[in-house]
C-alpha positions as a printed NumPy array, in Angstrom:
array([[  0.   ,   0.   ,   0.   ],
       [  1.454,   3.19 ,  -0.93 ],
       [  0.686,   7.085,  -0.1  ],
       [  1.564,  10.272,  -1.379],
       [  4.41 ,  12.618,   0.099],
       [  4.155,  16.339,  -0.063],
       [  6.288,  19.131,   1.144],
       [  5.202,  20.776,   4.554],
       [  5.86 ,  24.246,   4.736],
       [  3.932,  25.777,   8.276],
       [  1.963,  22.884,   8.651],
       [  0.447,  23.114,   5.355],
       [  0.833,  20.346,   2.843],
       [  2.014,  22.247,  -0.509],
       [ -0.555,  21.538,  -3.757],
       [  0.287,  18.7  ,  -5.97 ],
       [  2.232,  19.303,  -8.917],
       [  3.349,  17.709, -12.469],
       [  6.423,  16.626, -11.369],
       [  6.381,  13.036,  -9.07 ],
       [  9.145,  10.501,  -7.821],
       [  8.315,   7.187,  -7.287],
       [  9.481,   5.974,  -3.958],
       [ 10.474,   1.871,  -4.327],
       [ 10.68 ,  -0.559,  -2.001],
       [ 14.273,  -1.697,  -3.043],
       [ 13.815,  -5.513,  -1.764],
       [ 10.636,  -5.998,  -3.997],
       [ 10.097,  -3.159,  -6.409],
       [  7.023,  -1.993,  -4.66 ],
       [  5.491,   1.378,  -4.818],
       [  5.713,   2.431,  -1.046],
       [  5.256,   6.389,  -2.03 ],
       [  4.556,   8.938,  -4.56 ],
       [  6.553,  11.949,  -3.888],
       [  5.668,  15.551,  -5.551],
       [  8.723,  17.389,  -5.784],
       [  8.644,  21.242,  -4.942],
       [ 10.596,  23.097,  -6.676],
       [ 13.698,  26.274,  -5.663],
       [ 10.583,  28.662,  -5.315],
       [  9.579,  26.001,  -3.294],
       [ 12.747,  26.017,  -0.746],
       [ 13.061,  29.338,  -0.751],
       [  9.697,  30.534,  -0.002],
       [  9.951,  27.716,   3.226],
       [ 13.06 ,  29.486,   4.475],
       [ 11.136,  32.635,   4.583],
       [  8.349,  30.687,   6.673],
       [ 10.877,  29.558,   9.068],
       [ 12.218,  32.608,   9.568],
       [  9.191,  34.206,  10.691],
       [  9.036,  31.653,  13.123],
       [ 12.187,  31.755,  14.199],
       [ 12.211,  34.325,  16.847],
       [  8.93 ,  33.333,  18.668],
       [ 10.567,  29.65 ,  19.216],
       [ 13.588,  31.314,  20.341],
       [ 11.785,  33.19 ,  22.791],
       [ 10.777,  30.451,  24.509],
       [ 12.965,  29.09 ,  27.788],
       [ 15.684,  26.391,  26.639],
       [ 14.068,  24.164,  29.106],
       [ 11.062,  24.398,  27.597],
       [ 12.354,  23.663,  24.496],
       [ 14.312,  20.585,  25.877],
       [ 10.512,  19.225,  26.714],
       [  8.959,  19.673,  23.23 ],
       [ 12.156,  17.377,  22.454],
       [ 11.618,  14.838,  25.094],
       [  8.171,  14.538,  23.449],
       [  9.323,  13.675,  19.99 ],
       [ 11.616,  10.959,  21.532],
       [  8.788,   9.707,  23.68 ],
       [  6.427,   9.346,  20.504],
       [  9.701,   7.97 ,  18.395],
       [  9.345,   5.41 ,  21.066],
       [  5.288,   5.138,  20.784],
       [  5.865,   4.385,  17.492],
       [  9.229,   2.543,  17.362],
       [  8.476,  -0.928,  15.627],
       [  6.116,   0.95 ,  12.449],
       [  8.879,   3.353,  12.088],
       [ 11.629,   0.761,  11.766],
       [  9.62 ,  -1.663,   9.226],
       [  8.559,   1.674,   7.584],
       [ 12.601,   2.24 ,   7.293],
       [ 12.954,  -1.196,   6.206],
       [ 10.029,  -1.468,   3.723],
       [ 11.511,   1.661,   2.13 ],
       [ 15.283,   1.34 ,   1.928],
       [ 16.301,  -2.391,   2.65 ],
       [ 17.95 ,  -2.232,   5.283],
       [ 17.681,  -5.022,   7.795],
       [ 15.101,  -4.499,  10.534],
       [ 17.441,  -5.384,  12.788],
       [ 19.503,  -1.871,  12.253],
       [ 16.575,  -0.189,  11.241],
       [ 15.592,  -0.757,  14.933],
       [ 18.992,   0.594,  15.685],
       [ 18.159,   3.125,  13.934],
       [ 15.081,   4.219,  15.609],
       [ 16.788,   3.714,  18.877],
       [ 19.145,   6.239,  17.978],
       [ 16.607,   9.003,  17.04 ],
       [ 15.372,   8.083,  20.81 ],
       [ 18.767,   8.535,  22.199],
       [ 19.31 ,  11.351,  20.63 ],
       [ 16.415,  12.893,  22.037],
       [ 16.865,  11.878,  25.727],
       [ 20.225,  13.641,  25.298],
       [ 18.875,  16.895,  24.211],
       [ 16.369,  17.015,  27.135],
       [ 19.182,  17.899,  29.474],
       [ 21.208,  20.095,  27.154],
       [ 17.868,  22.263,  27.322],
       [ 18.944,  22.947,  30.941],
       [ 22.83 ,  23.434,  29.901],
       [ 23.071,  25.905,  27.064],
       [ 25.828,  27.227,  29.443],
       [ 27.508,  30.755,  28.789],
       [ 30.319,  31.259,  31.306],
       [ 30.762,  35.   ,  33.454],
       [ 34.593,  35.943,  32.873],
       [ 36.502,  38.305,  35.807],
       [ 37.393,  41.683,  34.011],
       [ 40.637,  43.725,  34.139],
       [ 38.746,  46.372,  35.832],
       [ 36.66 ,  47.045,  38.732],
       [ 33.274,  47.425,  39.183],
       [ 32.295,  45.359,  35.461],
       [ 31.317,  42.016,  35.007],
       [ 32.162,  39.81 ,  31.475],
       [ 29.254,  37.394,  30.246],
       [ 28.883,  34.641,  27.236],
       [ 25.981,  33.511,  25.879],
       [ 24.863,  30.861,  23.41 ],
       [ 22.579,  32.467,  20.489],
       [ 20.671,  30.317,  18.169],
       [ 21.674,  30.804,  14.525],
       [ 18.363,  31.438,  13.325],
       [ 17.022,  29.408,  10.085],
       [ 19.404,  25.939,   9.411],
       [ 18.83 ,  24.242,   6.096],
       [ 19.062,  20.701,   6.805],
       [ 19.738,  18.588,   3.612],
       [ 20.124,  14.638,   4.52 ],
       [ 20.737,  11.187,   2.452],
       [ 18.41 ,   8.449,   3.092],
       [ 21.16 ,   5.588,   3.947],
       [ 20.144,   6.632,   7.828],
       [ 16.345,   8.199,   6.826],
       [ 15.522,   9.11 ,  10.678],
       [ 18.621,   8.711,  12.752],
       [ 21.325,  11.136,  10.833],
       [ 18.35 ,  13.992,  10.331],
       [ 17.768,  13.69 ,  13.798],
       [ 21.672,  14.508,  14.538],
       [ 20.303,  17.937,  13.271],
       [ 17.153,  18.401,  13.853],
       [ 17.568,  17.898,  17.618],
       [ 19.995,  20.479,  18.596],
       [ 18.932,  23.203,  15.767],
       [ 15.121,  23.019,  17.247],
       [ 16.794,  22.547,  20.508],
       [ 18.959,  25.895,  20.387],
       [ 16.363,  28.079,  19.265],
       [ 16.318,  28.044,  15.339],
       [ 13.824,  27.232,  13.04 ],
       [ 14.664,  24.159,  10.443],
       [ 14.166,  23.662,   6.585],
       [ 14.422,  19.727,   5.988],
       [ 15.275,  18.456,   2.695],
       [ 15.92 ,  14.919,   2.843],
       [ 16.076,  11.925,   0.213],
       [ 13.504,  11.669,  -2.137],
       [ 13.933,   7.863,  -2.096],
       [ 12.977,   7.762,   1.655],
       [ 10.354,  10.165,   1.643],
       [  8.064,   8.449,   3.752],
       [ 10.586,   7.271,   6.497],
       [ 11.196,  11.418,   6.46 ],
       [  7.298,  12.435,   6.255],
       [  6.521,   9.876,   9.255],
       [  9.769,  11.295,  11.572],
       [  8.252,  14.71 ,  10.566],
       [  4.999,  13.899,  11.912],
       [  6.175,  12.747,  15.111],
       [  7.902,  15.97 ,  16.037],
       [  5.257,  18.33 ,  14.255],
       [  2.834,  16.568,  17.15 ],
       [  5.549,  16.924,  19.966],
       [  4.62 ,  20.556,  20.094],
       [  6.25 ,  22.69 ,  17.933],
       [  5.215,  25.656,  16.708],
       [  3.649,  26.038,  12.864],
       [  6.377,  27.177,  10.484],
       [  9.604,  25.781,  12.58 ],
       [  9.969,  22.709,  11.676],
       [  9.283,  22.329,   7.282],
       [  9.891,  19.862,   5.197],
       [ 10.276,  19.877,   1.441],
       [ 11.169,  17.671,  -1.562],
       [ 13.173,  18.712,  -4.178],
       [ 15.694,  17.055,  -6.283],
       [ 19.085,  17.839,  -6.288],
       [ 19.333,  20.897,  -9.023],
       [ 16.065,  22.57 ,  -7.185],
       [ 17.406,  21.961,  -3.8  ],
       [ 20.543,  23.759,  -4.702],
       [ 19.264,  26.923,  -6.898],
       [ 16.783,  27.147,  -4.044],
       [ 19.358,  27.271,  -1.449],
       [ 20.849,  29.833,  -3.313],
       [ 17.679,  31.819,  -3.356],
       [ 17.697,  31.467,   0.469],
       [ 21.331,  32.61 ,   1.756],
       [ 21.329,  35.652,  -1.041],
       [ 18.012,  36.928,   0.792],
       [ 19.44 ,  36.011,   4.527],
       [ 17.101,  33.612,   5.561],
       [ 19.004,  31.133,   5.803],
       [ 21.566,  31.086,   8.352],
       [ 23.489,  27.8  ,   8.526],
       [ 23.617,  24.309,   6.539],
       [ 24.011,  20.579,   7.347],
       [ 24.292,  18.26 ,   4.969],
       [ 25.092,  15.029,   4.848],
       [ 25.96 ,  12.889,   1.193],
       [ 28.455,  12.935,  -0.853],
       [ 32.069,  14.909,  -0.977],
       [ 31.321,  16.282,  -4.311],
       [ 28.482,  18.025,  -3.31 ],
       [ 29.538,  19.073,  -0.263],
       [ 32.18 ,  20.498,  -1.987],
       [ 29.682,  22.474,  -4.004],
       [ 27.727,  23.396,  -0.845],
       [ 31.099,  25.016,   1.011],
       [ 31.313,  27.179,  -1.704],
       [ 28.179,  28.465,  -1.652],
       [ 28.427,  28.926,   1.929],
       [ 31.726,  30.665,   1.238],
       [ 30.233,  33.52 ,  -0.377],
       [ 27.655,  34.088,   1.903],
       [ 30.232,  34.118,   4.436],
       [ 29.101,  31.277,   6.177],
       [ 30.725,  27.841,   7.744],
       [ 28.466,  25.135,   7.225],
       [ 28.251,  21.539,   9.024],
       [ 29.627,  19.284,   6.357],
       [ 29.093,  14.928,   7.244],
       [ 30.964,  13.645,   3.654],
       [ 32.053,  10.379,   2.276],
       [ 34.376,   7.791,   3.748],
       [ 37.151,   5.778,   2.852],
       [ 37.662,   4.215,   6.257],
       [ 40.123,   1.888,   6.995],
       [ 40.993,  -0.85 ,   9.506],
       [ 44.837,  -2.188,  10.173],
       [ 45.055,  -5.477,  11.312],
       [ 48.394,  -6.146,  12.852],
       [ 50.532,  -9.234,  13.727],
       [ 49.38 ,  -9.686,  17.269],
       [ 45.755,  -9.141,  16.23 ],
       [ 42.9  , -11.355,  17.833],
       [ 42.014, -12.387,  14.051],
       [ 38.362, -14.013,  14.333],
       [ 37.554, -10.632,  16.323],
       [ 38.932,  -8.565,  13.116],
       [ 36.956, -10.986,  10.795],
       [ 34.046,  -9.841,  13.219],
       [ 34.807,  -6.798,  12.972],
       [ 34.961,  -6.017,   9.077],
       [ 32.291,  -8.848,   8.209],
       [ 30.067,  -6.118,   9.963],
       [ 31.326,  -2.641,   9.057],
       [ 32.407,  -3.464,   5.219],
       [ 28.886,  -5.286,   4.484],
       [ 26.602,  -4.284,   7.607],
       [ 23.418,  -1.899,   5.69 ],
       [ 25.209,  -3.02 ,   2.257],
       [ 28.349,  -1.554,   2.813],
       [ 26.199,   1.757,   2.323],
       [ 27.192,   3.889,   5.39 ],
       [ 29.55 ,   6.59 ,   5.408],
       [ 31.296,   4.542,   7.588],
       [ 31.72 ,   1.565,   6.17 ],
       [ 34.955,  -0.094,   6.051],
       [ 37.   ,   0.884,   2.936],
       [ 40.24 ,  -1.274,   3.022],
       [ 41.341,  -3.51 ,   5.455],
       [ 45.545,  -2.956,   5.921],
       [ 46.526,  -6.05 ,   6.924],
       [ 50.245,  -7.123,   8.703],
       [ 52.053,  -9.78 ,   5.769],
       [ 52.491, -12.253,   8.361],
       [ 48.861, -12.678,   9.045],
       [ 47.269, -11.642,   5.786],
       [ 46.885, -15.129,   4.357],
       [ 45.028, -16.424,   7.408],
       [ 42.999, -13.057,   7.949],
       [ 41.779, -13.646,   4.163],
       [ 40.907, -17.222,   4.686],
       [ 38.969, -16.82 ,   7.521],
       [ 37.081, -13.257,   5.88 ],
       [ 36.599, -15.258,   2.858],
       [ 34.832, -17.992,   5.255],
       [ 32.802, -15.456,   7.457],
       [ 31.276, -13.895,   4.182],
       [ 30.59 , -16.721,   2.122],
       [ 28.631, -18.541,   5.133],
       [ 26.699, -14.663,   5.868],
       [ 22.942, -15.134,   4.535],
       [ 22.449, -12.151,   2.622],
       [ 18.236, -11.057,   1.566],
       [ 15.062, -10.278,   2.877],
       [ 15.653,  -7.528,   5.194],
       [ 12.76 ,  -8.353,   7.498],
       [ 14.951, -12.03 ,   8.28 ],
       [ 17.911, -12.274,   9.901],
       [ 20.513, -11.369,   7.756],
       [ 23.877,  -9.443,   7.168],
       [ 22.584,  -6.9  ,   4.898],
       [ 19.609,  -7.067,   2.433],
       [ 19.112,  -4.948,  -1.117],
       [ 20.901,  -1.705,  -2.136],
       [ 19.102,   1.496,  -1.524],
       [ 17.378,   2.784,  -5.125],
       [ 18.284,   1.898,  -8.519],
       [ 20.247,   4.95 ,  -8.986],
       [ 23.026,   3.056,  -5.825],
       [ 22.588,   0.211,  -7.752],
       [ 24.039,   1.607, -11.07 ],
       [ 26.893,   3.639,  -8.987],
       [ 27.649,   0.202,  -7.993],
       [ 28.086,  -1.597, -11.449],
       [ 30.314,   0.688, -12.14 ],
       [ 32.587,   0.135,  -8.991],
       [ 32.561,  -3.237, -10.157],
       [ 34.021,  -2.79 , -13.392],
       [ 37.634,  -1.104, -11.333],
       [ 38.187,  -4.585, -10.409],
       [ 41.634,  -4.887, -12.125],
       [ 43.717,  -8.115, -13.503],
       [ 45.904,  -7.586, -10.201],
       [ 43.382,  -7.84 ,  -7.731],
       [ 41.886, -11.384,  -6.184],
       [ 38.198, -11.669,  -5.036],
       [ 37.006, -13.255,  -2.438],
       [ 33.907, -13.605,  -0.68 ],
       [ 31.096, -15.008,  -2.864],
       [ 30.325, -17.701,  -5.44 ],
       [ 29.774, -14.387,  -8.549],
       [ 30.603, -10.868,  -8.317],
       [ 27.537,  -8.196,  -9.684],
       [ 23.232,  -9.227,  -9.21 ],
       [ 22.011, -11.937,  -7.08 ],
       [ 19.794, -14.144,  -9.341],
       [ 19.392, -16.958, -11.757],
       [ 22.625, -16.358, -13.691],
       [ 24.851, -15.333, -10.435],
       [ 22.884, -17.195,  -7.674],
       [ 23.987, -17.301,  -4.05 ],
       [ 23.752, -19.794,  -1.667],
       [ 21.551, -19.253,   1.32 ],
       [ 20.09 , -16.434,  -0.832],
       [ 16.522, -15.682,   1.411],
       [ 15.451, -12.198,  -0.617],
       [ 13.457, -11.977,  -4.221],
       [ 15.414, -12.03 ,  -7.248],
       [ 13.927,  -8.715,  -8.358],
       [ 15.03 ,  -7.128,  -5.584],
       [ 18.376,  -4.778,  -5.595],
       [ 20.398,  -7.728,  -4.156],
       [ 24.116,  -7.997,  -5.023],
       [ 26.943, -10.339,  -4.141],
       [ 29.39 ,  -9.418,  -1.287],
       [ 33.08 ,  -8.806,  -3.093],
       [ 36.248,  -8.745,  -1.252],
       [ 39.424,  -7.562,  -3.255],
       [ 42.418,  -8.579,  -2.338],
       [ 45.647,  -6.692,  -3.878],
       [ 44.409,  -2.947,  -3.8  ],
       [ 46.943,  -0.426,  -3.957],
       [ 46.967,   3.172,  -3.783],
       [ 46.448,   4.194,  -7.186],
       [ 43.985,   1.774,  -7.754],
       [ 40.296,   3.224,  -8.238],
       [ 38.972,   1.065,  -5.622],
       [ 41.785,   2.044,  -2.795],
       [ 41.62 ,   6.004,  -3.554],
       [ 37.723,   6.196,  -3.538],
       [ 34.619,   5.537,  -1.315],
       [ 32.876,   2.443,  -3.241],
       [ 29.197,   3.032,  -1.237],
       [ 28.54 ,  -1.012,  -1.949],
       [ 29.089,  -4.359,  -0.576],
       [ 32.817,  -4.091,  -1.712],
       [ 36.035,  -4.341,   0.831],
       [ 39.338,  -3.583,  -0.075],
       [ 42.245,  -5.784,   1.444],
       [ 46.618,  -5.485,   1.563],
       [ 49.126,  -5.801,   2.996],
       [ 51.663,  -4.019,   5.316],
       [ 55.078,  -4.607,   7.015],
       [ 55.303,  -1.4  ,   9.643],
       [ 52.655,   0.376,  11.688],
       [ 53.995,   3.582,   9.844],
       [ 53.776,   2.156,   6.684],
       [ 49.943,   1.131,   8.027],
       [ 49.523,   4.011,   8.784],
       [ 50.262,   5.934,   5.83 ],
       [ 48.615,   3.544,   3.94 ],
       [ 45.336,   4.277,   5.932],
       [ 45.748,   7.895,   5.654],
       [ 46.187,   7.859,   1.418],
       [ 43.115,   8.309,   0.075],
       [ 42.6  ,  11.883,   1.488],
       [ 39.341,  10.945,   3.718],
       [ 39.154,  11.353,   7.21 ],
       [ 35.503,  10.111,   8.694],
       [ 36.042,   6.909,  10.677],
       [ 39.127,   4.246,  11.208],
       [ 39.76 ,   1.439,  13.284],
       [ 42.997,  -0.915,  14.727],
       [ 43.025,  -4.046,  15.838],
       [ 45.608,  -5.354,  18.268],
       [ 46.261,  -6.672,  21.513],
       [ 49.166,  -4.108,  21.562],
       [ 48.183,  -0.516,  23.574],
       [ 51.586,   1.176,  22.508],
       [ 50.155,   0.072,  19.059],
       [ 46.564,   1.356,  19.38 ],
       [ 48.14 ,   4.749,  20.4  ],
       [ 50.369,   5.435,  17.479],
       [ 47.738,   4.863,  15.473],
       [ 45.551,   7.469,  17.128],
       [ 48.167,  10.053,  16.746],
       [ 49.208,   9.017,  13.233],
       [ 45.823,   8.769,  11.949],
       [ 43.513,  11.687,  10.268],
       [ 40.435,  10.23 ,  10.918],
       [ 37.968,  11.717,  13.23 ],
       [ 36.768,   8.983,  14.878],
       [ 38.7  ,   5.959,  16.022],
       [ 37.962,   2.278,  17.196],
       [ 40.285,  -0.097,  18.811],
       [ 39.162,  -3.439,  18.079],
       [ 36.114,  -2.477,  17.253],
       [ 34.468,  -1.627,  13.657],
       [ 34.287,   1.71 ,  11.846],
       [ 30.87 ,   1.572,  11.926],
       [ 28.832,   1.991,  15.514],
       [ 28.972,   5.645,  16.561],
       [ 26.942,   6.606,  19.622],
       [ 24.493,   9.291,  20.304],
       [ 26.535,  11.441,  23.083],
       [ 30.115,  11.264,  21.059],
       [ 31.078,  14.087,  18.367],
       [ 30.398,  12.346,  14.887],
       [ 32.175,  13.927,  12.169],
       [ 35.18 ,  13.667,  10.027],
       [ 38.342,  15.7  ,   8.297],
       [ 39.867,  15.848,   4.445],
       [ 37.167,  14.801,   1.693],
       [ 35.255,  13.59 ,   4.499],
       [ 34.398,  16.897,   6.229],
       [ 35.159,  20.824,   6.865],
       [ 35.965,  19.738,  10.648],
       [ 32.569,  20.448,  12.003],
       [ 30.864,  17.548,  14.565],
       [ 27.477,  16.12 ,  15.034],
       [ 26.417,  14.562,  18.257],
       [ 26.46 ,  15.209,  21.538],
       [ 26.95 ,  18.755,  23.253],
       [ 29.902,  19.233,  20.386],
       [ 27.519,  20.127,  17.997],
       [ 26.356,  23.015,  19.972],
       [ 28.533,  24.877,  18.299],
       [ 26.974,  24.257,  14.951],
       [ 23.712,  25.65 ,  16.016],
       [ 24.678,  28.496,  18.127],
       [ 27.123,  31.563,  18.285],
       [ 28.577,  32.783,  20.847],
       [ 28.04 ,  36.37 ,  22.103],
       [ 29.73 ,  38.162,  24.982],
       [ 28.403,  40.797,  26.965],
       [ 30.073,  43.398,  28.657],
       [ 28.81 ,  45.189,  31.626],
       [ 30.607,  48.424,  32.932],
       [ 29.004,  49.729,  36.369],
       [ 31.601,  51.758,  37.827],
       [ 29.546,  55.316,  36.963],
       [ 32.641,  56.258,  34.431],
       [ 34.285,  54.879,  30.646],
       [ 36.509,  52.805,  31.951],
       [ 38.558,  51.696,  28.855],
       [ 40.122,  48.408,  28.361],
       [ 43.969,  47.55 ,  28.519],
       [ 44.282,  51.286,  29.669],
       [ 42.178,  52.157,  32.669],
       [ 43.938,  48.604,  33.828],
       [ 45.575,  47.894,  37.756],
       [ 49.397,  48.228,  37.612],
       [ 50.867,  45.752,  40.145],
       [ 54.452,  46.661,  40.447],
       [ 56.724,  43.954,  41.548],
       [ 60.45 ,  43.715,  42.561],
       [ 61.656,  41.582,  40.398],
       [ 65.181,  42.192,  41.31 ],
       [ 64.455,  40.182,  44.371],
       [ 66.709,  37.074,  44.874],
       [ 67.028,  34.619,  48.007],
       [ 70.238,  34.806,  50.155]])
C-alpha cells in the first residue's frame, strides 16, 4: 500500500504538482510512495516561513524547548516498531539496524532534554573594577538541513535535535527515495509541540534543492547548513556557503580503513569487518574501505574473511541477515560501475559471482526476491593506492584488502586516500593502538572495534574529503547551532577603557634569596 508525500511548509501540505518521484521498495520493487517534488521557489519561499518563526521559538525558555524534544523521543518510542519496518520497507535495510536506527533518534532525544537545561555561557573576571564579562549561546536562526536516506531518521535527527533545541527554526530536505521514512519522523515531532512554520519539510531534487538554497542565503534567511551525502556536493555546498560568508556543518564520504596487525585477535577482526564493510550493504559513510593487513597474518585473515562472508545469509531484510538490497536503482548503477575497477591484479574473495544476485549469479543461502536490488558481497584482495577502488569511497558491498610490514607504513597507507571520517585498529598491543591514534587523520577511532557503531553522546564527524571539521552529536555540535556572544557590563559610573584604565601591580623583580 502506498501514499503520497508532499512538502510541509507551516503545517500546510504544498498543492500537488506535475512533477512526481516514485518511492520503491528496493527488496521488492514496490510502490511504497509517490513523492511531488517542490521546486527552488519552493525552498526558498519555506526558508522565509521559518524565519518568521524563528524568533517566537527562540523566545521560549531552553528548558522548555528541551521538553517539546523529550516529546518527539517519547512518541519515536510510541511508534518505534512501524517506524523501523517503515525504514525497512523503504530502503532495505535489515530491521534489525533499522531498529537501531530508531533507537538512535530516541537517544538522541533523551540527550537533548538535558542540554535544554545546559546551554551554558560562562561570566569571565574583568581587568577592571566594578564590570562584570558574560557569554551567551545564540541560536543561529534558520538551518537548512539537507540529509541522504542511507540513515532516513537517525542522521536527520543529529540535526534536527539540537537546531530546534537551540532556538532556530529548520528547513528539511531529505532523500527523495525515503520520503516516507522522512514524512513519518516529521509527523512525530510536528505533534511533539512545535510551533507552525519551525519545523518544514520539502522535496526537491538535487538541481532545485541547490538553486533554491541559493535563493535562500542571497536573501538572509538562511543562516546555517548541514548536509550530509556525498564529498562532491559538499564540496559544491562550502562554496556556496563561502560567499555568503558562512561555515556550514559538512558529514561527507568515507574511505575508512581498519589495520590489522601481527598480534591481532584475528576471528575478532573478521568480526569486525564482516560487519562494518557489508553491515546496511556496505552503504554507510562509515563503512569499512580497506582492510591494511600485517604480511604475516594476511593469508590467514583472508581465509577466515573469505569464510565469514561466504557462510553470511544475505536477503530479505525483514529475516535475519547481514545486509539485504541496495538502496534505489540509482546506488545500484553507482555500484556496477565500482565493479568494473576490479583490475587483472586484484583477487576476489567472498562469494560464489561478483555483480546481481539471481538466476545467472545465484547465491547460496540467498533468502530475498530475485527482483530485488540484491548484489553479491566482493572482497578484493591486492588494492593499492592508485587503484580506483583504494583512492575512492565504493558506497557497496565491496572491501578492499593489503598488505603491510610497519605500523607507519599502516599508517600511511590508511591515511592515502585523502578521507578522514572513521578508522579502526586491531591489536592486543596498547603502545600500538596509540600510534595509530596520533598518526591517523580520521575523526573517529575504534580499537578493536568496527568503523561503523557511533553513539548518540560522542562528536560524529570527520576531516579531508570527508568533512570541513565540524561535529554532530552530543553537546559538540552546539557549536553548529549556536554563536557565541559576549556581553560586557561596565558599572563603575565612568568609561573605563580596556587595557588602559587597567591595575598596575608593580613587583620587585630584582628580588633574589640569600
Amino acid at each position: 500500500m502506498s501514499h503520497t508525500v508532499r512538502s510541509v511548509i507551516a503545517a500546510e501540505r504544498e498543492a500537488a504538482t506535475g512533477r512526481a518521484f516514485r518511492s520503491t521498495n528496493p527488496a521488492t520493487g514496490e510502490l511504497v510512495a509517490e513523492v511531488h517534488l517542490s521546486d527552488a521557489t519552493g525552498f526558498a519561499a519555506a526558508a522565509r516561513t521559518a524565519k518568521q518563526a524563528q524568533r517566537a521559538w527562540a523566545d521560549l525558555p531552553a528548558p522548555a524547548r528541551g521538553e517539546v524534544i523529550a516529546h518527539a523521543g517519547q512518541l519515536v518510542r510510541a511508534n518505534a516498531e512501524k517506524l523501523a519496518r517503515l525504514v525497512t520497507r523503504e530502503i532495505g535495510k535489515p530491521l534489525k539496524e533499522a531498529r537501531g536506527e530508531v533507537q538512535e533518534v530516541i537517544d538522541t532525544c533523551t540527550f537533548f532534554l538535558g542540554e535544554g537545561r545546559r546551554l551554558y555561557g560562562q561570566t569571565v573576571p574583568s581587568e577592571m573594577p566594578d564590570k562584570e564579562l558574560f557569554t551567551f549561546r545564540q541560536p543561529v536562526g534558520v538551518a537548512a538541513v539537507i540529509t541522504a536516506g542511507n540513515f532516513p531518521v537517525a542522521v536527520p535527527s543529529w540535526y534536527l535535535v539540537p537546531a530546534l533545541l537551540c532556538g532556530n527554526a529548520v528547513v528539511w530536505k531529505p532523500a527523495e527515495y525515503s520520503a516516507a521514512s522522512a514524512e513519518a519522523l516529521y509527523e512525530l515531532f510536528a505533534h511533539a509541540g512545535l510551533p507552525e512554520g519551525v519545523l518544514n519539510l520539502v522535496f526537491a531534487d538535487g538541481a532545485d534543492t541547490f538553486a533554491g538554497l541559493t535563493e535562500a542565503l542571497g536573501a538572509g534567511t538562511v543562516n546555517k547548513v548541514g548536509f550530509t551525502g556525498s564529498s562532491e556536493v559538499g564540496a559544491r555546498i562550502g562554496e556556496l556557503c563561502g560567499r555568503h560568508l558562512q561555515s556550514p556543518c559538512l558529514e561527507l564520504g568515507g574511505k575508512n580503513p581498519m589495520v590489522v596487525t601481527a598480534d591481532a585477535d584475528l576471528d575478532q577482526a573478521v568480526e569486525g569487518a564482516l560487519f562494518s564493510g557489508f553491515g546496511t550493504a556496505g552503504q554507510r559513510c562509515t563503512s569499512l574501505g580497506t582492510a591494511i593487513v600485517h604480511e604475516s597474518v594476511l593469508p590467514e585473515f583472508l581465509r577466515r574473511f573469505d569464510e565469514a562472508t561466504r557462510a553470511a545469509v544475505i536477503g530479505d531484510p525483514t529475516g535475519d541477515v547481514l545486509y539485504g538490497p541496495l538502496l534505489d536503482e540509482k546506488f545500484a548503477h553507482s555500484y556496477e560501475k565500482t565493479l568494473g575497477q576490479i583490475a587483472s591484479h586484484h583477487e576476489v574473495h567472498g562469494s560464489t559471482a561478483i555483480g546481481r544476485i539471481g538466476d545467472e549469479r545465484p547465491r547460496a543461502g540467498f533468502t530475498g526476491d530475485p527482483s530485488g536490488l540484491y548484489y553479491h558481497p566482493v572482497i578484493v584482495s591486492g588494492v593499492r593506492p592508485g587503484d580506483a577502488l583504494f583512492d575512492n569511497e565504493t558506497f557497496g558491498p565491496i572491501v578492499g584488502v593489503t598488505s603491510y610490514r610497519t605500523l607507519d607504513e599502516a599508517i600511511e597507507l590508511a591515511n592515502a586516500p585523502g578521507y578522514g571520517l572513521s578508522s579502526a585498529i586491531y591489536t592486543t598491543d596498547p603502545a600500538s593502538a596509540f600510534r595509530f591514534r596520533r598518526g591517523i587523520g580520521a575523526g573517529m577511532v575504534s580499537v578493536n572495534n568496527t568503523t561503523s557503531g557511533a553513539e548518540a553522546h560522542l562528536p560524529f564527524g570527520g576531516n579531508g574529503k570527508s568533512g570541513n571539521g565540524s561535529r554532530q552529536s552530543g553537546m559538540w555540535v552546539l557549536d553548529q547551532f549556536t554563536r557565541w556572544q559576549s556581553l560586557n557590563w561596565d558599572f563603575s559610573g565612568h568609561l573605563q577603557k580596556a587595557q588602559m584604565d587597567i591595575t598596575v601591580v608593580d613587583p620587585d623583580l630584582e628580588y633574589r634569596l640569600p
